[in-house]
VOGUFI-396043 format. One record per residue (C-alpha): residue in three letters; x, y, z. Coordinates in steps of 0.05 Angstrom, whole numbers, padded with zeros to 5 digits. Example, Ala and Ser with C-alpha at 12.3 -4.5 7.8 and 13.67 -1.06 7.14 Angstrom:
<pts>
+------+--------+--------+--------+
| resn |      x |      y |      z |
+------+--------+--------+--------+
|  Ala |  00246 | -00090 |  00156 |
|  Ser |  00273 | -00021 |  00143 |
+------+--------+--------+--------+
</pts>
This chain:
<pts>
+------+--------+--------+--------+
| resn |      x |      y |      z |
+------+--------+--------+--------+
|  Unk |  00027 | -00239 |  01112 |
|  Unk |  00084 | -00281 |  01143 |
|  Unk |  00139 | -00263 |  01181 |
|  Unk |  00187 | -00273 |  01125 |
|  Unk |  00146 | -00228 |  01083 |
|  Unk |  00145 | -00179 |  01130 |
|  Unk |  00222 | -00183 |  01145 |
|  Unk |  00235 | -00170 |  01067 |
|  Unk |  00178 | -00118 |  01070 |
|  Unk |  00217 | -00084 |  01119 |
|  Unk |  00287 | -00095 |  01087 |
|  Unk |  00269 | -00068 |  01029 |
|  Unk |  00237 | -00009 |  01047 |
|  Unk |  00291 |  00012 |  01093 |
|  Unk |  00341 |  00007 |  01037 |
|  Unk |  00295 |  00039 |  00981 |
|  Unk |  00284 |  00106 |  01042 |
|  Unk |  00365 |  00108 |  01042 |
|  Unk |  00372 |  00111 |  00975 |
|  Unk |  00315 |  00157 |  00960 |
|  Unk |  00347 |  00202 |  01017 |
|  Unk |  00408 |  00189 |  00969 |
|  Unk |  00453 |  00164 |  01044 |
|  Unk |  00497 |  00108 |  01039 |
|  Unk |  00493 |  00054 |  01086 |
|  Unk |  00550 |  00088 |  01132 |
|  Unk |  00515 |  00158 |  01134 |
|  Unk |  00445 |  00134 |  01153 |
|  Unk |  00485 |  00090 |  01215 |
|  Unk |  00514 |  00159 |  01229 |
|  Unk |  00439 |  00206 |  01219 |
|  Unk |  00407 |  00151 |  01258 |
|  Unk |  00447 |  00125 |  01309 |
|  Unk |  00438 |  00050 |  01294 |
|  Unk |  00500 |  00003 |  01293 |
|  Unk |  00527 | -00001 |  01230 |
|  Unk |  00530 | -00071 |  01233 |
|  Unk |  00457 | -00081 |  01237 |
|  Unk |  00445 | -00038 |  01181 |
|  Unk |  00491 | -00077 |  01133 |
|  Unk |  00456 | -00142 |  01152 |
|  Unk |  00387 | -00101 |  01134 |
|  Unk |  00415 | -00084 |  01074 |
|  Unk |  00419 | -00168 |  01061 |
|  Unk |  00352 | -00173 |  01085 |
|  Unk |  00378 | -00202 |  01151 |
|  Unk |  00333 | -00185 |  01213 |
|  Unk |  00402 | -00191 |  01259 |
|  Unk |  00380 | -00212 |  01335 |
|  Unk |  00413 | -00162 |  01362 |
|  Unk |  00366 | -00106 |  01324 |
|  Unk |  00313 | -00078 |  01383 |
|  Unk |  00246 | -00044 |  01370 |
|  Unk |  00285 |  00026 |  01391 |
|  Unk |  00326 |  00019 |  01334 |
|  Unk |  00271 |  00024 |  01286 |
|  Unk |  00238 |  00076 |  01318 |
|  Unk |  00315 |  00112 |  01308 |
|  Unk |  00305 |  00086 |  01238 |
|  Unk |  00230 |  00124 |  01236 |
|  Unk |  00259 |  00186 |  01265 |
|  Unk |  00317 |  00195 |  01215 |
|  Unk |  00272 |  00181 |  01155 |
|  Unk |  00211 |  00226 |  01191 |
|  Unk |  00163 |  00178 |  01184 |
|  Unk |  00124 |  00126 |  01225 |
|  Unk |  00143 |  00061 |  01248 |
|  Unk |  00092 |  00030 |  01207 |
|  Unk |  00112 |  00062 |  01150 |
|  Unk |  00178 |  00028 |  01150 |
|  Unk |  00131 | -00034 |  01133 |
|  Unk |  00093 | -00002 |  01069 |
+------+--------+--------+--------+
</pts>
């Protein structure tokens, strides 16, 4: 799988666990603790450079689930 595929893998399972969780994009920024900002760029399947591997594992935490998940 490349890395784009992954990215939109990724993308699109974060926004399909917010909406499942019925959160908008604001609330899971809040729940989480991850800049908005970097959640609305998510949300347009952009990876933004300033995202670090703690802010998925925030991202895990606030959807209880594993990092890897997050990639199913």
């Amino acid at each position: 799988m490349s890395i784009l595929e992954n990215k939109q893998r990724f993308c699109n399972r974060l926004k399909a666990l917010r909406e499942g969780k019925k959160l908008t994009v604001e609330e899971l920024a809040q729940c989480s603790g991850v800049a908005l900002t970097i959640l609305e760029e998510l949300e347009r399947e952009v990876l933004p450079d300033e995202m670090m591997l703690h802010d998925a594992v925030l991202l895990a935490k606030a959807f209880d689930c594993k990092i890897y998940e997050l990639f199913e």
